[in-house]
N, C-alpha and C positions, 0 to 999 in steps of 0.2 A: 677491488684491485689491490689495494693498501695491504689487507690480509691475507690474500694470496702472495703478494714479495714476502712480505713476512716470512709467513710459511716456507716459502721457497727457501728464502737464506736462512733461516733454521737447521731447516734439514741439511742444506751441505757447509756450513761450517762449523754444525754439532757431531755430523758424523764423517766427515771427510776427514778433520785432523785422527781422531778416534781409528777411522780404518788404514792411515798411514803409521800409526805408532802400534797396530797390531803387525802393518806388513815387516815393519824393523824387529817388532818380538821376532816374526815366526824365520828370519833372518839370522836370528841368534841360533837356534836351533839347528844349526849347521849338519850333522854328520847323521839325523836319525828325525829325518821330518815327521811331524803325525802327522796322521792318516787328516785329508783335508774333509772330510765328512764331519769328523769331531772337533776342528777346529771351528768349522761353520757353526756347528752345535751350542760351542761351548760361547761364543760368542752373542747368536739369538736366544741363549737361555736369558743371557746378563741384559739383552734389548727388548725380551717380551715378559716369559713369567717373572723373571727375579724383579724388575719393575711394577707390575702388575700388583705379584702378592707382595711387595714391597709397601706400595701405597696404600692398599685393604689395610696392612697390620696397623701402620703408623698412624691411619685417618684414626681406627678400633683405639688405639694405645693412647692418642690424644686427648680425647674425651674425658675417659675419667680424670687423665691430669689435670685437664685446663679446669674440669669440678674443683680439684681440689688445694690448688695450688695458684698463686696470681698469676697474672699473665707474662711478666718477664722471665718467671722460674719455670714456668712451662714453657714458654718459647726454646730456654736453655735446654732442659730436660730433656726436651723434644730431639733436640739437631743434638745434643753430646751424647747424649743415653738412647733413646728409642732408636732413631734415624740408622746409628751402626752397627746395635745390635741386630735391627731386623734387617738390615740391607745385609749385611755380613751373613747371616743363616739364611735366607734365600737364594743370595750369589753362591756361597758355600755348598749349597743340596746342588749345583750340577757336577763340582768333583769329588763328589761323593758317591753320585751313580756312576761318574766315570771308575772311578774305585771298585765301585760294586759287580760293573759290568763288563770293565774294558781294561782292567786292572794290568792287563801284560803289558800294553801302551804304556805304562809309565814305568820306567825305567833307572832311572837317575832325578835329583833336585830339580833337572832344569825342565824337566816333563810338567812339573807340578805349576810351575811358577809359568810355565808358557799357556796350558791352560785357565789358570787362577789371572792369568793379568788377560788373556782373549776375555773371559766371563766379566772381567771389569771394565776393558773398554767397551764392550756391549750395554753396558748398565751407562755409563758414561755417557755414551752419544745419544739416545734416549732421553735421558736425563737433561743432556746440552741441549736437546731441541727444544723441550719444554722450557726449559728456563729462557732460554733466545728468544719463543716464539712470542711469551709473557714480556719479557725485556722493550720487544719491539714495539709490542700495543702502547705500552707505558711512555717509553721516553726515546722512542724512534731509532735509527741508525748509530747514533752517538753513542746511549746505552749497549745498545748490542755490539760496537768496537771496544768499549771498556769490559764488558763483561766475557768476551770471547778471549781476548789476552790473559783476563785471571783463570779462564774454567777450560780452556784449550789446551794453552800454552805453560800459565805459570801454575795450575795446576791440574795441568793436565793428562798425568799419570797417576793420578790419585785413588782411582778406583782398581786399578789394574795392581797397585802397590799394594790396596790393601787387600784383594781376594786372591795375590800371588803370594803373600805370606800365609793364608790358607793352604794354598796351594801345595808350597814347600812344605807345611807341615804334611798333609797325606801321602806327600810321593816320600818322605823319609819313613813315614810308617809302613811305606810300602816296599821300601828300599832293606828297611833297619832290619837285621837279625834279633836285636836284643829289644826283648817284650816289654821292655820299661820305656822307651824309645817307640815303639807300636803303639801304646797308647793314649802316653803323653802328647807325641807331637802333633798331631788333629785337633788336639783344644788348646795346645798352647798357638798352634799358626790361625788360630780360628780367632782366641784371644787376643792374640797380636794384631790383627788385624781391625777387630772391634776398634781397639786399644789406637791405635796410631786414627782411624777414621776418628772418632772420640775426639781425640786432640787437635784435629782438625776442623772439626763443626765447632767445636767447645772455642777453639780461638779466632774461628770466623764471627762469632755467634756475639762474641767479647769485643772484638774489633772495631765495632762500631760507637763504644765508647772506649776504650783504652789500647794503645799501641803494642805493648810487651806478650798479650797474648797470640795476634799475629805473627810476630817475630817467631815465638813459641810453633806454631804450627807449621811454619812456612820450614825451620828447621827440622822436625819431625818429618815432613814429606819428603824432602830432598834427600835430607840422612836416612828416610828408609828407602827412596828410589833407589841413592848412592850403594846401600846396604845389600838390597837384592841384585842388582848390576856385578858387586864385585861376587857372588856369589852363581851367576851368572856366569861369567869369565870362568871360576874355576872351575863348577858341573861341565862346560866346556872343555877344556886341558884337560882335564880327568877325564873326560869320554872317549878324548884320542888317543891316554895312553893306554885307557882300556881295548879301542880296536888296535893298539900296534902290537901289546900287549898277550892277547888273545887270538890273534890271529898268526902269528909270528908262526906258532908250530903247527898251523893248517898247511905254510907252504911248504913241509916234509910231509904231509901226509898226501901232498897234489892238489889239495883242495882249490888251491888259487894260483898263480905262479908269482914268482919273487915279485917281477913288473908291476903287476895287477896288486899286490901286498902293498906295494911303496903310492900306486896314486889314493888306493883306499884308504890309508893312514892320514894323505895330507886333502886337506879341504881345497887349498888351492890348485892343487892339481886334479882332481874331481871336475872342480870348475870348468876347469882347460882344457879339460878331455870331451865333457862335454856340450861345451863351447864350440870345440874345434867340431864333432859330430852336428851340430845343429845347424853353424854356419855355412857347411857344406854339403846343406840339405839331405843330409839323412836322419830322417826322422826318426827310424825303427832302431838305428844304432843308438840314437842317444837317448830315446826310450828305455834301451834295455840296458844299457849302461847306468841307469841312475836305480832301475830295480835290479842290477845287479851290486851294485854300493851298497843298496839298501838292505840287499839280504844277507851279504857279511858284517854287515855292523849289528841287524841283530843276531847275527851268529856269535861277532864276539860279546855281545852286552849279555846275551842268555848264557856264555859259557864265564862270564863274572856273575853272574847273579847264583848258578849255581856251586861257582865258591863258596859263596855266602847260605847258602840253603841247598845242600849237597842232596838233602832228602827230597828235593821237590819233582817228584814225575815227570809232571807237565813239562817242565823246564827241560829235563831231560830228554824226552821224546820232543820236543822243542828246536834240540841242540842237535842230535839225530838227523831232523826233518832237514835244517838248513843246511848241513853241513852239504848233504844229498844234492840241494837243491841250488846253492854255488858253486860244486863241484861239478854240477852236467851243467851249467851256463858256464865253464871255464873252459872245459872240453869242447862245447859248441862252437867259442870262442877261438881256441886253436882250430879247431874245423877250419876256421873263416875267414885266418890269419893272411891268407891271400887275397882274400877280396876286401880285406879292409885294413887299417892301418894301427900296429899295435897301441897299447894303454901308453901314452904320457908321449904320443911322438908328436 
């Protein structure tokens, strides 16, 4: 019975806080949600394989050191060296196949980093079970309240910091025109991230005999939570002034009307629109109301990417498809304008 509680409180408070600081990520992502398939994805990659071949490499990696090395320098070794490098290139391989396969989904900085922190709190809560589940065999509830406030709470954006500066790096390469930019930044956000994880095991690892390497890591996490947050905020701002931006000259061509231009620009009014449809039980309107936001914003995000890569086809018959495709939901829209109540009243 003792290991069954256990168990039990493992699992919901290793992965409960974990799936409340992905619901605030995917919260940021305001005006261009990914597809919730790949969010689910990106998530169970960091909670199953990237776990899984996480622990084969580190067990494989350990061996020969602890051969060759005494036991406190492998222990170090282990948690600063081994531990990030291969947690980092495991969590790393799933936006990499996002890259390889889904590559139109990312968009802008904050694509990268919303996936790159899903795939870390998925590794995270995983990780928080097993550590909790062990915690509680050892030294009962007491341990598992000390040890859930450092691996939850105070650091408990730790994983998600360091597979979102991954993250960042692939959606800039996938963002960036200039080829120097394409293929530095995937090993330096890959590096970076090793790097800050590194500093973080390295001053845990240290902690137990000396104070100033904590201090050390405790500011590296927060300065780079801080760091991606304010980078966050502005992939944000820059996104709406790319749909006010881009979209502005749809409303002479009819695409949209001025109305529908002004709630699709502002997120808060998005809300209210859709708010005001759902409260008032129509389902179907505020269904299509949110895939129709959805498909002017990538109309205006595809007609800024091909600013930037004026050659690229796809993007073009891309820019084509949607324009098509908001333009008869506008039309419909006026159809309907009698049986339903315009954008933003």
């Amino acid at each position: 019975m003792t290991i069954l509680i256990g168990i039990l409180l493992a699992l919901v408070v290793g992965i409960l806080p974990m799936a409340v600081y992905a619901l605030i990520l995917w919260w940021f992502d305001r005006y261009e949600k990914e597809p919730l398939g790949l969010l689910i994805a990106a998530f169970l990659w960091g909670a199953i394989p990237a776990i899984i071949f996480s622990l084969i490499a580190e067990l494989a990696l350990d061996i020969p050191i602890s051969y060759f090395v005494e036991p406190v320098a492998a222990n170090l070794i282990g948690a600063a060296v081994v531990a990030p490098v291969v947690e980092e290139i495991f969590k790393g391989m799933a936006l990499l196949l996002l890259l390889l396969f889904f590559r139109k989904e990312i968009d802008s900085p904050l694509d990268g980093i919303i996936y790159g922190g899903l795939v870390g709190f998925g590794f995270a809560a995983v990780e928080n079970v097993l550590y909790f589940a062990t915690e509680f065999m050892e030294s009962g509830l007491g341990g598992v309240a000390v040890l859930m406030i450092l691996r939850a709470f105070l650091f408990g954006l730790n994983h998600a910091l360091f597979t979102g500066l991954t993250g960042l790096g692939l959606a800039l390469a996938r963002t960036a025109p200039n080829w120097l930019v394409k293929a530095g930044a995937p090993v330096a956000g890959l590096l970076l991230g090793m790097t800050a994880h590194g500093i973080h095991n390295g001053g845990m690892a240290l902690g137990a005999e000396l104070c100033w390497p904590c201090l050390i890591a405790f500011a590296s996490d927060w300065g780079g939570v801080l760091m991606l947050l304010a980078v966050i905020v502005w992939a944000s701002v820059r996104e709406q002034r790319w749909i006010a931006t881009f979209l502005a000259d749809e409303v002479e061509r009819g695409t949209l009307s001025q109305d529908d231009y002004a709630v699709v620009c502002s997120y808060t009014r998005r809300v209210a629109t859709r708010a005001n449809a759902l409260f008032s039980g129509d389902f179907r309107r505020w269904w299509s109301l949110g895939r129709y936001y959805r498909l002017a914003t990538e109309l205006a995000f595809n007609k800024h990417r091909l600013t930037r890569f004026p050659s690229e086809k796809d993007t073009r018959e891309r820019v084509v498809r949607l324009r098509k495709q908001v333009k008869e939901m506008t039309e419909t829209r006026r159809r309907n304008a009698q049986y339903a109540p315009r954008i933003g009243q």
